[in-house]
KEKE-3310 file (N, C-alpha, C; in steps of 0.2 Angstrom, whole numbers, plus 5000, padded with zeros to 4 digits):
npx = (5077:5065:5062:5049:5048:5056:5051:5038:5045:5048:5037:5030:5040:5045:5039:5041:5054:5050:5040:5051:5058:5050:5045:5059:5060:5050:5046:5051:5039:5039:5044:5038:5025:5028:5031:5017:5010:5015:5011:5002:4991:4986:4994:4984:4992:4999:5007:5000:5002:5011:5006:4996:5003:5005:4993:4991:5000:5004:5002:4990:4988:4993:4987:4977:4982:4985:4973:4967:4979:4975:4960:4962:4965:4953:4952:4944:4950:4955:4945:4939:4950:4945:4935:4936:4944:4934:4926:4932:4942:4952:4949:4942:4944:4948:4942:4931:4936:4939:4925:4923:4932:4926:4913:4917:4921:4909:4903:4890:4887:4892:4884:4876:4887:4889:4875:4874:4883:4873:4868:4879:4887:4895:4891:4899:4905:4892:4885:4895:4892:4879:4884:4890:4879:4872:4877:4867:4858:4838:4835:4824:4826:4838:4833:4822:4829:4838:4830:4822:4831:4826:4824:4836:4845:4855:4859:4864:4864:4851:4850:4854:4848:4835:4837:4839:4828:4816:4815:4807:4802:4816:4828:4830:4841:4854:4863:4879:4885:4899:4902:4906:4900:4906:4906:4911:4923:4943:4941:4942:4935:4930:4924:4908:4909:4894:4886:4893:4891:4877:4874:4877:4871:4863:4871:4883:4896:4913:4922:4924:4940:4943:4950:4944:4941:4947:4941:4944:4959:4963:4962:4948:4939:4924:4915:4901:4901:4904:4894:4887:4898:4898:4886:4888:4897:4890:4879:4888:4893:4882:4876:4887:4887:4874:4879:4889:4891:4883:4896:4905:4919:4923:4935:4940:4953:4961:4969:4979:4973:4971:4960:4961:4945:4934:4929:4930:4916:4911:4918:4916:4903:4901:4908:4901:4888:4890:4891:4879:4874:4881:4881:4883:4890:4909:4918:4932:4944:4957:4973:4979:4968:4957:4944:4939:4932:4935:4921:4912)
npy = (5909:5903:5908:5916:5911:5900:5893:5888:5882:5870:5867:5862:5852:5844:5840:5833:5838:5849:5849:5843:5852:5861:5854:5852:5867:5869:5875:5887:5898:5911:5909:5894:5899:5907:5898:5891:5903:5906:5895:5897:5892:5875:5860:5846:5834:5836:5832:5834:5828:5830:5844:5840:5837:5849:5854:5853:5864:5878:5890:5899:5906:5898:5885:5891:5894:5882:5876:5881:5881:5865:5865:5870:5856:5851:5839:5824:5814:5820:5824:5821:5826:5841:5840:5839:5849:5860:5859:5856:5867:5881:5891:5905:5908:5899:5887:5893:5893:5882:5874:5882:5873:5864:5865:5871:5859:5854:5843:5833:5823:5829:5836:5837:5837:5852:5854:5850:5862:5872:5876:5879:5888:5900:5912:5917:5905:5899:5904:5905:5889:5891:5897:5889:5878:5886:5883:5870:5876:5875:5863:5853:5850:5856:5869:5868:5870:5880:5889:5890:5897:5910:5913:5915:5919:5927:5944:5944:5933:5930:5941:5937:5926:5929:5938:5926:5920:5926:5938:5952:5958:5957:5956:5941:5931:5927:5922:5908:5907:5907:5913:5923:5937:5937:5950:5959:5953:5958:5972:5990:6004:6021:6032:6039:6033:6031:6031:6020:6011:6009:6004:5991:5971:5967:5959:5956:5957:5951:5958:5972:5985:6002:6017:6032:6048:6061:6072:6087:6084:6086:6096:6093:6099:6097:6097:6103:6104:6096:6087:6085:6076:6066:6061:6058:6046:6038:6036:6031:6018:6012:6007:5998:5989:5984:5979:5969:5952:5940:5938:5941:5953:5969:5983:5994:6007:6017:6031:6039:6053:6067:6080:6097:6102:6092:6080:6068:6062:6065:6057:6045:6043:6040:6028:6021:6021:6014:6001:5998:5995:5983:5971:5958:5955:5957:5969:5977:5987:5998:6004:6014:6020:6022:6021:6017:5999:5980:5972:5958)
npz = (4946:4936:4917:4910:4897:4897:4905:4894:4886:4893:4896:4886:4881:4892:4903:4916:4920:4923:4935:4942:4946:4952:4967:4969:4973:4983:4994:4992:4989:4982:4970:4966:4963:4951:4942:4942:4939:4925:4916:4907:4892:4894:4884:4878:4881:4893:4908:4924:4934:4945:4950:4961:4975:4977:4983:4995:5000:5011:5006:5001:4986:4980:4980:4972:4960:4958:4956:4946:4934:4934:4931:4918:4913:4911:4913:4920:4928:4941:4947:4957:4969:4965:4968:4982:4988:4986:4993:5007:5008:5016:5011:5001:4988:4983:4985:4978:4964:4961:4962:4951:4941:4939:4934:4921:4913:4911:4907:4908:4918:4929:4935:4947:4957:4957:4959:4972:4976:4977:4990:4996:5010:5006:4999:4986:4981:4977:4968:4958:4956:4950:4939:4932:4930:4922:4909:4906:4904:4902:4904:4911:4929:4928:4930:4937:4949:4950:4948:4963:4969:4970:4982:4988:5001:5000:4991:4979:4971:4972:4963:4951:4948:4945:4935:4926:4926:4930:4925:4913:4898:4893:4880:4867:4871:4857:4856:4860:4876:4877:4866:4852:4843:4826:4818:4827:4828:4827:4824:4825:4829:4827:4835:4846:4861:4867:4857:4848:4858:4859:4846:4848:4853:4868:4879:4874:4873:4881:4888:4893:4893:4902:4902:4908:4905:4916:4926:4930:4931:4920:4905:4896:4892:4890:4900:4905:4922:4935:4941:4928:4922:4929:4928:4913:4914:4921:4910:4900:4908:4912:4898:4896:4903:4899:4886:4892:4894:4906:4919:4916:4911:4918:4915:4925:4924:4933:4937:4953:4956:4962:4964:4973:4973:4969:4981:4994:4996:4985:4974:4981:4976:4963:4964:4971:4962:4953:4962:4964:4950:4945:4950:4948:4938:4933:4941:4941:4946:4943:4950:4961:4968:4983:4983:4971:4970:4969:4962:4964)
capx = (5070:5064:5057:5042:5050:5060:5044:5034:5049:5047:5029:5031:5044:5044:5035:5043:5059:5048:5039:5054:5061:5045:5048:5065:5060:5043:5047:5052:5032:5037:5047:5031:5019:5030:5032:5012:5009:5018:5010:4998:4987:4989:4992:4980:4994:5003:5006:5001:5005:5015:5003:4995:5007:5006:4988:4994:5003:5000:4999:4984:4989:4999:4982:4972:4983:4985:4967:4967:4978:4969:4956:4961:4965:4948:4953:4939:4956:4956:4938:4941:4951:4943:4927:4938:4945:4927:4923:4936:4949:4950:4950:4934:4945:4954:4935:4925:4941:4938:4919:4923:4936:4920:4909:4920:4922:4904:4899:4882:4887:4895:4879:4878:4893:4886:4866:4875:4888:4870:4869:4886:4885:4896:4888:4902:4902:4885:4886:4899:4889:4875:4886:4891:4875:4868:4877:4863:4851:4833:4836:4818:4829:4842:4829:4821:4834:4839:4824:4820:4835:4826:4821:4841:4845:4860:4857:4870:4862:4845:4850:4857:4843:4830:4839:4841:4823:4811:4816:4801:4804:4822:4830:4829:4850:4855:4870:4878:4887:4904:4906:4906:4898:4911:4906:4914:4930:4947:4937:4942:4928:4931:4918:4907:4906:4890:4882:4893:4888:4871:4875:4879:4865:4863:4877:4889:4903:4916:4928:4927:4942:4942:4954:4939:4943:4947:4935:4946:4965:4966:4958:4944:4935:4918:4910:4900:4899:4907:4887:4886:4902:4897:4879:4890:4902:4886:4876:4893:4896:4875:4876:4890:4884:4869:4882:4892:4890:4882:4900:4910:4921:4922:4942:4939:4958:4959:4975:4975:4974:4965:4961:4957:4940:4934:4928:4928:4910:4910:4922:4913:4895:4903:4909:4894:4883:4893:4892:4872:4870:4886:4880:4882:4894:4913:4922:4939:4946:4966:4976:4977:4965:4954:4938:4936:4932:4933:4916:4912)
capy = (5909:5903:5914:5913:5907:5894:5887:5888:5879:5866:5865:5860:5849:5839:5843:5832:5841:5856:5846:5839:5860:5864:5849:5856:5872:5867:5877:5895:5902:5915:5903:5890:5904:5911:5893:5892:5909:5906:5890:5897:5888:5868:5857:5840:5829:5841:5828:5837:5822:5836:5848:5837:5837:5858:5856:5852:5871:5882:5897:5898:5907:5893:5883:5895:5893:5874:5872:5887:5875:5860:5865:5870:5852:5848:5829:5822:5812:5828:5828:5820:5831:5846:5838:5840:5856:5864:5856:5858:5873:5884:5898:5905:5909:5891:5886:5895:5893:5874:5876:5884:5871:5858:5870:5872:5853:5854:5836:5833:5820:5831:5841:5834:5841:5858:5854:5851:5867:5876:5873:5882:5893:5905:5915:5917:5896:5896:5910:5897:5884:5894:5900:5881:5877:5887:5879:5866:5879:5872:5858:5854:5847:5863:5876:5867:5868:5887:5895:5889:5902:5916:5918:5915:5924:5933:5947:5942:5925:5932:5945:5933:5920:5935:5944:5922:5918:5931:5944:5954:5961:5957:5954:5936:5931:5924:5919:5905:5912:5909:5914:5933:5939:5938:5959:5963:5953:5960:5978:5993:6007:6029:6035:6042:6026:6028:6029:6014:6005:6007:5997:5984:5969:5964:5953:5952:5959:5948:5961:5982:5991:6007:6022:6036:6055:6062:6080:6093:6083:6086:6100:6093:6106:6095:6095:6110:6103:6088:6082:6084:6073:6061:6058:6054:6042:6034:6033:6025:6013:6007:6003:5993:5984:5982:5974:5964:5944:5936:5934:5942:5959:5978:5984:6002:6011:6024:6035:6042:6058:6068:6087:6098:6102:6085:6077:6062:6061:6063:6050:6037:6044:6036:6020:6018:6019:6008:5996:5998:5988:5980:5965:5952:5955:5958:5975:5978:5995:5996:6009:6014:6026:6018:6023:6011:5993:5976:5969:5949)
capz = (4944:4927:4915:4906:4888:4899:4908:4892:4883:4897:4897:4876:4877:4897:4910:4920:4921:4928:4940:4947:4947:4956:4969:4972:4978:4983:5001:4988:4985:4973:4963:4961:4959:4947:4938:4939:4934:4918:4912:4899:4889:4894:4879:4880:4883:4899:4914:4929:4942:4950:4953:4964:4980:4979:4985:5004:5004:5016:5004:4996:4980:4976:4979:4970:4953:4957:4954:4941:4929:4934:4927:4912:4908:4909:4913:4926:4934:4946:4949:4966:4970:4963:4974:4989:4987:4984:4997:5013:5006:5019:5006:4999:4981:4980:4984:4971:4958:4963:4958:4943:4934:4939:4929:4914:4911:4903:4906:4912:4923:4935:4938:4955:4960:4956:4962:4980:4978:4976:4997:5001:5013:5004:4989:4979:4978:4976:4961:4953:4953:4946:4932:4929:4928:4915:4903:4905:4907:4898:4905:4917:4932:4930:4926:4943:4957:4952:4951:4969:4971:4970:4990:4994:5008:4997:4987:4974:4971:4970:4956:4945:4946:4942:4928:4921:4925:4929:4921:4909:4892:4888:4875:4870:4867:4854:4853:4865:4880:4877:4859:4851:4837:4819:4815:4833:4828:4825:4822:4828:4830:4828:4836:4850:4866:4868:4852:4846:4860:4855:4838:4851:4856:4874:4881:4868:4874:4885:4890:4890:4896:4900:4907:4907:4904:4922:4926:4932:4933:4912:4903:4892:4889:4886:4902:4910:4927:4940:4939:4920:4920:4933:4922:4907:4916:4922:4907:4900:4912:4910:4892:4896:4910:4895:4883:4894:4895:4913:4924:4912:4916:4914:4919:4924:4925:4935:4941:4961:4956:4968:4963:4977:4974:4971:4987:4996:4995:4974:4974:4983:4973:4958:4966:4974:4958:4949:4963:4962:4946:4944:4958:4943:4933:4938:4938:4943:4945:4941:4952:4968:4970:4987:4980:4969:4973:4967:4964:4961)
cpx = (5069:5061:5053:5044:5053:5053:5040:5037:5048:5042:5028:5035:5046:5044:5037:5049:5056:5042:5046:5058:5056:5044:5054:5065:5053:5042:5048:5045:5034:5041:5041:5026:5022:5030:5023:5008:5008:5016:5006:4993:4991:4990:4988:4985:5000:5002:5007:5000:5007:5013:4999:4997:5006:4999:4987:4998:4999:4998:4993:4983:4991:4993:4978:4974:4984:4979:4964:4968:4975:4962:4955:4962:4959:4947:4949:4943:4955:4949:4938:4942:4949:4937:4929:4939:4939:4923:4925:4940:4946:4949:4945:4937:4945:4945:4932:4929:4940:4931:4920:4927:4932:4916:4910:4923:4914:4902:4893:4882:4890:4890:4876:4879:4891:4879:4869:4880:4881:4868:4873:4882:4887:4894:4891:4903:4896:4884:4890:4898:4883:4878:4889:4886:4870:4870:4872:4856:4844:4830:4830:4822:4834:4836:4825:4826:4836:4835:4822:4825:4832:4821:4828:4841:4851:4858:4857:4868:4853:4845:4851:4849:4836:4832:4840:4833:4816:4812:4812:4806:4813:4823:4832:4838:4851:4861:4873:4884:4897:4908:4905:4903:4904:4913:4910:4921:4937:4943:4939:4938:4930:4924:4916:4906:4899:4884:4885:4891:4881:4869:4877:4873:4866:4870:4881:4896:4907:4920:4928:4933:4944:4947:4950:4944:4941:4942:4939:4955:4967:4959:4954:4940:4926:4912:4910:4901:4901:4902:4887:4893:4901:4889:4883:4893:4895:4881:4880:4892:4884:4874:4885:4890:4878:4874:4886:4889:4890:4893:4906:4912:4922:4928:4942:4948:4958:4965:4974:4976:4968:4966:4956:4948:4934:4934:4929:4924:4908:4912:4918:4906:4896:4905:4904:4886:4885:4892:4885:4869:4877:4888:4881:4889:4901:4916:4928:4941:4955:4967:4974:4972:4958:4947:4935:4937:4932:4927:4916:4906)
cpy = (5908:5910:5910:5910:5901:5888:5884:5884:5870:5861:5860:5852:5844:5841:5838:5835:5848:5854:5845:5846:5862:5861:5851:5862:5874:5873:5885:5898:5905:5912:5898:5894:5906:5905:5894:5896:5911:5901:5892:5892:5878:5863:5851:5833:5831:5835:5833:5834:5830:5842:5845:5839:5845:5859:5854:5862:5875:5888:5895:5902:5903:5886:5885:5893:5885:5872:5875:5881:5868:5858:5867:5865:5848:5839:5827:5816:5815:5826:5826:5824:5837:5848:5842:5846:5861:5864:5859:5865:5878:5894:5900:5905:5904:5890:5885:5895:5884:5873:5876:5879:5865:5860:5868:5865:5852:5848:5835:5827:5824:5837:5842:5836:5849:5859:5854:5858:5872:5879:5876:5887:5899:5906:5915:5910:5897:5900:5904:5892:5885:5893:5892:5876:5877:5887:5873:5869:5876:5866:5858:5854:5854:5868:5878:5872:5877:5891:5894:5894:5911:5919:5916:5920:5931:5934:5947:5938:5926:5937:5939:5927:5924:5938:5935:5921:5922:5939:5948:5956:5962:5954:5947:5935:5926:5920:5914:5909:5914:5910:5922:5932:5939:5947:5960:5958:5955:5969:5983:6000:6017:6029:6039:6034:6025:6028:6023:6011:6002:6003:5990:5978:5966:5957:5952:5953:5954:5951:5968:5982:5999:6011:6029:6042:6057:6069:6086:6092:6085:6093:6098:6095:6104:6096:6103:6111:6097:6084:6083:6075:6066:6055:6054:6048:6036:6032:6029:6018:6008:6005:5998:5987:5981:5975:5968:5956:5944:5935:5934:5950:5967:5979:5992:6003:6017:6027:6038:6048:6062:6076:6091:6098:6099:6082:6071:6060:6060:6056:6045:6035:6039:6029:6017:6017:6014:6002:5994:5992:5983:5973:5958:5947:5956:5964:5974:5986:5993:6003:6009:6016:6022:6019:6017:6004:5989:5972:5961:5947)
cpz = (4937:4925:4912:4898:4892:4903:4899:4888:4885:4897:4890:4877:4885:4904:4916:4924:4927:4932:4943:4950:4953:4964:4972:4976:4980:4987:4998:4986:4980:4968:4959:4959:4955:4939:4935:4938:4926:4913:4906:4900:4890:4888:4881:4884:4889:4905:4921:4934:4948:4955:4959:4972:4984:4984:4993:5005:5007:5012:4999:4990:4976:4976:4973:4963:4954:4954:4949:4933:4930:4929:4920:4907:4907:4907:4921:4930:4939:4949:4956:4970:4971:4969:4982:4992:4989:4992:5006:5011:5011:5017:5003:4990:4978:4979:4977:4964:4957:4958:4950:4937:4932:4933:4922:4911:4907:4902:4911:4918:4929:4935:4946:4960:4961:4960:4971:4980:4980:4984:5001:5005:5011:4996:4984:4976:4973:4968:4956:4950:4950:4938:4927:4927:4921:4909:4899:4904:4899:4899:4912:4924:4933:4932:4934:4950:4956:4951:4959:4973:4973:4975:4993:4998:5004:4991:4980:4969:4967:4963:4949:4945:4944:4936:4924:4919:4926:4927:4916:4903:4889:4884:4872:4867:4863:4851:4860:4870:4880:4871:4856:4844:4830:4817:4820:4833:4824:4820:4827:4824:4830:4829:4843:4853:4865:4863:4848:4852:4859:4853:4842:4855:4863:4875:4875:4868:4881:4889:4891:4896:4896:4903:4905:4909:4913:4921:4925:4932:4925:4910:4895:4888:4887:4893:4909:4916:4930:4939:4931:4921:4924:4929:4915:4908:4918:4915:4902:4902:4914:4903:4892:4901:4904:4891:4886:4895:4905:4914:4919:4913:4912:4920:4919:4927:4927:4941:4946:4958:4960:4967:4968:4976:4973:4976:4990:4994:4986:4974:4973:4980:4967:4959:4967:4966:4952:4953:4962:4956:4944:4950:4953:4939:4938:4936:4943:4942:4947:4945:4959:4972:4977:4985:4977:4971:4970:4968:4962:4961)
residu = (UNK:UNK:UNK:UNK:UNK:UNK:UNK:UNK:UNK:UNK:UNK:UNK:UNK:UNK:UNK:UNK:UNK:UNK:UNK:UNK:UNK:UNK:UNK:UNK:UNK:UNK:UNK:UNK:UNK:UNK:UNK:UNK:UNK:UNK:UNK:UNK:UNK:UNK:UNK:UNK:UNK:UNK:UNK:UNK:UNK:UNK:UNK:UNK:UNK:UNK:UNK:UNK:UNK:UNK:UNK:UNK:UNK:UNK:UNK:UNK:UNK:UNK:UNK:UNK:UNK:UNK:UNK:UNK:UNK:UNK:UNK:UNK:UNK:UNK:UNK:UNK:UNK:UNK:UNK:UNK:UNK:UNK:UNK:UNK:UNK:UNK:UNK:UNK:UNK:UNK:UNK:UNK:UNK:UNK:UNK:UNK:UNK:UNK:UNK:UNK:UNK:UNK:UNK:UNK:UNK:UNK:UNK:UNK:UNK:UNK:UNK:UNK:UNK:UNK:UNK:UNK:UNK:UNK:UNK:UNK:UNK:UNK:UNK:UNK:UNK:UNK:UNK:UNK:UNK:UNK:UNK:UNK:UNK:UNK:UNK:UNK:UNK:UNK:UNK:UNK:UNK:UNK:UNK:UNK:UNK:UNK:UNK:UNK:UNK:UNK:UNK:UNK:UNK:UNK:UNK:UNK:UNK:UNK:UNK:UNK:UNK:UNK:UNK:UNK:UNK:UNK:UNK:UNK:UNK:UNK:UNK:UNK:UNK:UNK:UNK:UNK:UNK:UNK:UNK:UNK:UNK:UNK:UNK:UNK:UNK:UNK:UNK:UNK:UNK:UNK:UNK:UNK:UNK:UNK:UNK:UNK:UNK:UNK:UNK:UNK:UNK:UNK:UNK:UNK:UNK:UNK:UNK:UNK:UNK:UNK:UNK:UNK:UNK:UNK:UNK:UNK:UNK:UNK:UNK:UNK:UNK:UNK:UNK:UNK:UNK:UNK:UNK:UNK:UNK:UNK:UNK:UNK:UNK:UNK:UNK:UNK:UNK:UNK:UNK:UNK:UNK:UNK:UNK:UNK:UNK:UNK:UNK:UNK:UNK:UNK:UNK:UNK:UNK:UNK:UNK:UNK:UNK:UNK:UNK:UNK:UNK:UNK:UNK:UNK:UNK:UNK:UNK:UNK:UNK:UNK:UNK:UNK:UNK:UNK:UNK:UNK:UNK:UNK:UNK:UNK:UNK:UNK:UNK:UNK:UNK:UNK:UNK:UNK:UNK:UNK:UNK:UNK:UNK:UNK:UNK:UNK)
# end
């Protein structure tokens, strides 16, 4: 098994060598997943001939990263491919990862490919081709096709094209979506969360993670009440739902600890009001704990 200095050594210096490796144990998955795990950042002149062949395997992780780096060469070679993928992959992730490398190539001639992904039957596509879209957004022709979005059948689909297009009195964004404000670089903050979040403008954040203070597993001392502590976690977790960028993530960490008299039902109060407004954006919850859910 390579390591990750030896792939990445590879990757620099002949990517044929580790094509012809990948090739050899084509038939070993955690060996290729482990090769295309490791790739990183591609450089411009990365020959990925070889990735090609992988997109026939049966396992579909070793799909999913195949059209993962793919896409990070943002070389319209692929796009056939990419097309097909999107199109046939019997995988809904390979699919909507497919989507997404079409997206982030960010040329206006492949809006097309997106205006038909708008059609899929499965939402999380059709989300991907939205998000791929509103790169264009402004544009008569874009501005057209996904507002007609807003009597899809799925709910997911309908939020997003409401909170792009009919939405009242928000705040108009200023800045473009995949870049970050300079004050919020390399800055670290002492304070209370949710009065620096405050100081924070709508969508400007690309990433919170968080490992939030348990109620009763650690002794705090701050919170009078299971409901008092559930009210602050919630008015937390809505100003960062404020600050967060469209389709970008909020990493909640959270240990199974389970203290008797803490229920199932709290549990799931809390899950469930997170899932409430968190229909847009993406959260991920770390640990085992079955409560919390991966949303998309």
């Amino acid at each position: 098994m390579l390591t990750r200095e030896e792939i990445q050594d590879l990757k620099r210096t002949d990517t044929s060598i580790l094509g012809s490796l990948v090739k050899e144990h084509k038939s070993n998955g955690s060996y290729v997943i482990n090769v295309l795990e490791n790739l990183g950042r591609l450089p411009k002149q990365f020959d990925g001939s070889w990735l090609v062949d992988l997109l026939s395997s049966e396992n579909e992780g070793i799909r999913f990263l195949v059209v993962k780096n793919m896409g990070k060469l943002s070389n319209e070679s692929y796009l056939p491919l990419l097309s097909k993928v999107a199109k046939d992959d019997t995988d809904t992730n390979v699919r909507r990862e497919a989507v997404s490398a079409i997206g982030r190539m960010r040329k206006s001639n492949l809006k097309q490919i997106l205006f038909d992904k708008l059609k899929d039957a499965d939402p999380k596509v059709v989300c991907q081709a939205i998000r791929g879209l509103l790169v264009f957004k402004g544009e008569v022709e874009v501005d057209e096709r996904l507002k007609q979005l807003i009597n899809h059948q799925n709910e997911m689909v309908v939020a997003v094209i409401r909170k792009e297009f009919f939405a009242t009195g928000n705040i108009k964004i200023e800045q473009a979506h995949t870049e970050s404000y300079n004050y919020l670089k390399n800055v670290a903050v002492h304070g209370d969360t949710i009065e620096t979040m405050n100081l924070l403008k709508d969508e400007s954040i690309h990433l919170t993670f968080t490992s939030p203070p348990y109620y009763n597993a650690r002794d705090y001392s701050i919170y009078p009440s299971y409901k008092c502590y559930l009210e602050f976690l919630r008015n937390v977790f809505n100003e960062v739902y404020r600050i967060t960028k469209e389709g970008r993530f909020l990493v909640l960490n959270t240990s199974p600890v389970i203290v008797p008299r803490v229920s199932r039902s709290q549990l799931i109060f809390l899950s469930e009001s997170l899932m409430q407004n968190w229909k847009t954006k993406t959260f991920l919850a770390i640990g085992i704990n079955p409560f919390f859910l991966i949303l998309i």
